[in-house]
C-alpha positions as CSV (number, residue, x, y, z in Angstrom):
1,X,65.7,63.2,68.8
2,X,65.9,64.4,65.0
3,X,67.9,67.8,64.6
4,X,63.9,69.3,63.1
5,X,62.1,68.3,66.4
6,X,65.1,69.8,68.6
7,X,64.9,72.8,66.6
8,X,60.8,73.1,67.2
9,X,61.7,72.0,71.0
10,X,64.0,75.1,71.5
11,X,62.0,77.4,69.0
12,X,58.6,76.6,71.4
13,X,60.8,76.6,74.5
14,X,62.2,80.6,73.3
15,X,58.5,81.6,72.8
16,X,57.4,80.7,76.4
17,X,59.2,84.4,77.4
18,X,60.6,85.0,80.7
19,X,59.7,83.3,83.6
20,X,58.7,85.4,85.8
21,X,57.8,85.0,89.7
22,X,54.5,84.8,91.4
23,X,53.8,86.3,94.5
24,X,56.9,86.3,97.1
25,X,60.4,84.7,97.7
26,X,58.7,82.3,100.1
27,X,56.1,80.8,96.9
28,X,57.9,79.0,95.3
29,X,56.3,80.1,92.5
30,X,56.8,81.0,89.1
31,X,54.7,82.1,85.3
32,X,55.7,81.7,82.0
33,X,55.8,85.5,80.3
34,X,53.3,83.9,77.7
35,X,50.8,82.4,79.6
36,X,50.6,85.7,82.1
37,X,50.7,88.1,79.1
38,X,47.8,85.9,77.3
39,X,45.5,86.5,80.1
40,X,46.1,90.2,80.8
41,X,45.9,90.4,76.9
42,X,42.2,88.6,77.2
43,X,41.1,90.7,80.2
44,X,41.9,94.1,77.9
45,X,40.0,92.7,75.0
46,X,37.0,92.3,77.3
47,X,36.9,94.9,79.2
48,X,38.2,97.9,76.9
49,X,37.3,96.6,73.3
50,X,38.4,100.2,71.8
51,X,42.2,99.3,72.4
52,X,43.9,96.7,71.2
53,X,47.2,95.4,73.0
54,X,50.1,94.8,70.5
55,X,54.1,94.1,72.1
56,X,53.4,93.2,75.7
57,X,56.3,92.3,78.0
58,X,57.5,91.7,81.6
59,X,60.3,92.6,83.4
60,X,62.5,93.4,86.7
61,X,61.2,96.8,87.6
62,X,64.4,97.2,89.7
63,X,67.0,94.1,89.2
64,X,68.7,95.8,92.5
65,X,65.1,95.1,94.4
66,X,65.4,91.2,94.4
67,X,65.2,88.5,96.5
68,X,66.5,84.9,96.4
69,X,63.7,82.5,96.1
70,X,62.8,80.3,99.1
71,X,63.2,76.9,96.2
72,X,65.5,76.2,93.1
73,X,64.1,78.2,90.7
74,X,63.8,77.2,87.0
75,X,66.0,77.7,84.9
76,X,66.7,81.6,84.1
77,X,63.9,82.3,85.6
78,X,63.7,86.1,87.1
79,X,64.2,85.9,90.9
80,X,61.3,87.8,93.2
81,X,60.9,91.1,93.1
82,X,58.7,94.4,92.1
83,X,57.8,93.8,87.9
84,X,57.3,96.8,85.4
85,X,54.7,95.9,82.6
86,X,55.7,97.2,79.2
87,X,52.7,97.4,76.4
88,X,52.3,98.8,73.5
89,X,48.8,99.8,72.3
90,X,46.8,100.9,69.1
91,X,43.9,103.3,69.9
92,X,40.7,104.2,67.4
93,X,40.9,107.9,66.1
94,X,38.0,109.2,68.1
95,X,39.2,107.3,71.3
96,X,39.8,109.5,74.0
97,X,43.3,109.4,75.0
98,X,43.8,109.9,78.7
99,X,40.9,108.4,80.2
100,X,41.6,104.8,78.0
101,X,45.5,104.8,78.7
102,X,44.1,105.7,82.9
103,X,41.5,102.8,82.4
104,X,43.7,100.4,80.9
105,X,46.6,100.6,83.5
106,X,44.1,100.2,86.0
107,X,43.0,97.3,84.3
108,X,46.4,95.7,83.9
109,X,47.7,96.3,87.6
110,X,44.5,94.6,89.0
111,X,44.3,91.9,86.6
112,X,47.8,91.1,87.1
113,X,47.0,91.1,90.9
114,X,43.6,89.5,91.3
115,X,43.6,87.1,88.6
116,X,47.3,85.6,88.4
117,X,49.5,87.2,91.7
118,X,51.7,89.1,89.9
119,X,53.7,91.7,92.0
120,X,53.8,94.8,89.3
121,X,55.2,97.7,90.2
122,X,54.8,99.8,87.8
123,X,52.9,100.0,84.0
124,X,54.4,102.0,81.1
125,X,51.9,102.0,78.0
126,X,52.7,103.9,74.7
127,X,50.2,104.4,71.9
128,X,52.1,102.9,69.1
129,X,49.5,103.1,66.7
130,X,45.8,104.8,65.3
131,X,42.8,103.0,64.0
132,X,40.5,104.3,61.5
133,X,38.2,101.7,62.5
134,X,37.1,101.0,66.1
135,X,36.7,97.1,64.7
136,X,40.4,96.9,64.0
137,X,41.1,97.2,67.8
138,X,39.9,93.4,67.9
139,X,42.4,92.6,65.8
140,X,45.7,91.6,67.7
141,X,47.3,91.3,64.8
142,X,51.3,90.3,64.6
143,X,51.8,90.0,68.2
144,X,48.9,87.2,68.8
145,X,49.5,85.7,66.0
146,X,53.1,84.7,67.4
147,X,52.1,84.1,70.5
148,X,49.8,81.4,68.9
149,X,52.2,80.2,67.4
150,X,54.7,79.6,70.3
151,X,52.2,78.4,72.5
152,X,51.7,75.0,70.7
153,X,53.6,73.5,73.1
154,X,53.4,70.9,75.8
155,X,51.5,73.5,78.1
156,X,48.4,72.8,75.9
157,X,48.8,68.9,75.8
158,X,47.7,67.2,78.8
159,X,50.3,64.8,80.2
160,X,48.7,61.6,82.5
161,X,50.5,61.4,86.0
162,X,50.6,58.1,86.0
163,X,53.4,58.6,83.5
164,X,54.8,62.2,84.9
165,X,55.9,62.1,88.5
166,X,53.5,59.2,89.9
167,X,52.0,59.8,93.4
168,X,53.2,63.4,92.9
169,X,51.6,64.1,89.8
170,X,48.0,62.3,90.6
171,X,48.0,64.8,94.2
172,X,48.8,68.0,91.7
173,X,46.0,67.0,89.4
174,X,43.8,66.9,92.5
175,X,44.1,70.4,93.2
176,X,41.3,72.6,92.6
177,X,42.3,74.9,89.5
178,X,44.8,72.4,87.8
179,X,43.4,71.7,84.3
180,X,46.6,69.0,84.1
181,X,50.4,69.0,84.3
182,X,51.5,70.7,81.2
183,X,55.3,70.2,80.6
184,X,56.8,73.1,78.3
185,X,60.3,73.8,79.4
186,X,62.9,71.3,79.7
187,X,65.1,68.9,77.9
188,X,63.3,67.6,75.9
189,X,61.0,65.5,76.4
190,X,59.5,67.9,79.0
191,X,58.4,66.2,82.3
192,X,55.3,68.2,84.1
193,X,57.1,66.7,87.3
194,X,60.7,66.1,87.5
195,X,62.1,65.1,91.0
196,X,65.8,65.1,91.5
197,X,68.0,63.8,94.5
198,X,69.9,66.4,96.6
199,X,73.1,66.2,94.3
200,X,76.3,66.2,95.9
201,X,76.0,69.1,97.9
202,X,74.1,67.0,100.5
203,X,70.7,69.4,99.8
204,X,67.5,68.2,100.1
205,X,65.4,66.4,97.1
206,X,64.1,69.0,94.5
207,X,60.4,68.3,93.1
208,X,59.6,70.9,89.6
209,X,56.5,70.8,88.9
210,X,54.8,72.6,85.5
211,X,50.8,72.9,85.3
212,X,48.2,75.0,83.6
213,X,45.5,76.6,85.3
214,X,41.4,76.6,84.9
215,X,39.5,79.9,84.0
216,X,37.9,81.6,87.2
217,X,41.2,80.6,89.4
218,X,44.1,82.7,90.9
219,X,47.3,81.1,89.8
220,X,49.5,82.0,92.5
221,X,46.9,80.7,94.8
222,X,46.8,77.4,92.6
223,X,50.3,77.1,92.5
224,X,50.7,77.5,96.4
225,X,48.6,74.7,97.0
226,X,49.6,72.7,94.3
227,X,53.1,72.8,95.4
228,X,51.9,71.8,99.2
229,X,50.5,68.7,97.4
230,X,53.5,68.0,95.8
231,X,55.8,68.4,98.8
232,X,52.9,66.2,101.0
233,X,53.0,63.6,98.5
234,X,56.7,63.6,98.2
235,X,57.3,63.6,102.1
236,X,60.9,62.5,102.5
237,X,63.4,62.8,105.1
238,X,64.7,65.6,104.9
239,X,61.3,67.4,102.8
240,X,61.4,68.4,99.4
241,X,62.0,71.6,98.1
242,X,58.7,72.3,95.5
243,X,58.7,74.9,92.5
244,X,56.3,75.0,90.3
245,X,55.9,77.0,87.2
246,X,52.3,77.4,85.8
247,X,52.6,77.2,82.1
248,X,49.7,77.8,80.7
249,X,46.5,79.6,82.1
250,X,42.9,78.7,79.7
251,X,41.2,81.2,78.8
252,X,37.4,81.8,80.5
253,X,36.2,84.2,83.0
254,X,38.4,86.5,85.4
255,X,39.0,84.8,87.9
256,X,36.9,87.3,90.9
């Protein structure tokens, strides 16, 4: 690989965010901080058109309120636990104040819940900026612009299983709300499934799996069942262990 396109790989790679668990210890389960910030950013836009979301970030709400995932995890990827959901916001002049920032955190915490599985804890918005014109809050401005920009990865290339994974790939891809495996972290090149032995500390086999998820789908619930295919279609003596980290969710309709 030529030092430019390692450079690109590790720039794209950096832009993902953290990743950041879905649902509980036992899930197996994991979101990239783009892709999960991406759809609560859509689901703002829609619903409250008179804010606009700017810095949007996800974190450990308390780092001492963990537990160790169930699977390896991915690499520095945050274990389970409570998250807090850090935005920044820009509000039109005549827009008013408490009952937007009320409606908005609403809209965030059930979002996060319904439409991806995110366990947040707490949100903390701060009205970073005014608009003049209630049209500007439409406008996303810097902080969509790199998120575009980073999210030209593998998560929006659709990678065939016959090449990725085999058997293991093909039952993934058969999963209802899999739009295809969608490899973005990783040495490069980025495998949507990888499957390792269980190294020398006698473990069992290890199956990763990365995928991006249809509109109008839960992506916890996808990535439970797409990590049951992938352990089914892997069946070994002793079973895999199955993580899968959703890379990408397309944007459409909240999911209901």
């Amino acid at each position: 690989m030529s030092a430019d396109r390692l450079v690109q790989a590790v720039r794209q790679q950096l832009g993902l965010g953290r990743l950041v668990p879905l649902g509980g210890a036992g899930d197996g389960a994991w979101v990239t901080e783009q892709a999960a910030c991406g759809a609560l950013r859509r689901a703002a836009a829609h619903a409250l058109p008179g804010a606009r979301l700017d810095a949007l970030r996800l974190d450990l709400a308390d780092p001492e309120r963990t537990e160790e995932p169930a699977v390896p995890p991915p690499p520095s990827a945050l274990p389970p636990g409570p998250l807090l959901l850090a935005a920044e916001l820009a509000l039109a002049l005549d827009t008013p104040l408490p009952e937007v920032t009320s409606a908005l955190r609403e809209l965030l915490l059930t979002t996060a819940e319904a439409e991806l599985g995110l366990s947040v804890a707490a949100v903390d918005l701060r009205v970073t900026d005014l608009l003049e014109d209630a049209g500007d809050a439409g406008d996303t401005g810097d902080a969509e612009d790199a998120e575009d920009a980073a999210g030209v990865t593998g998560a929006d290339r659709a990678e065939p299983a016959d090449e990725d994974g085999g058997a293991v790939g093909r039952a993934v891809l058969a999963v209802p709300g899999v739009a295809r495996l969608a490899p973005a972290l990783g040495v490069p090149p980025a495998r949507g499934v990888r499957m390792s032995d269980g190294g020398e500390d006698g473990g069992p086999p290890h199956v990763s799996v990365q995928l991006a998820v249809r509109p109008g789908h839960r992506a916890l619930d996808v990535a439970r069942e797409a990590g049951a295919a992938a352990r089914e279609a892997a069946s070994g003596t002793p079973p895999p262990t199955v993580a899968v980290l959703v890379t990408a969710i397309d944007p459409g309709s909240p999911a209901s």
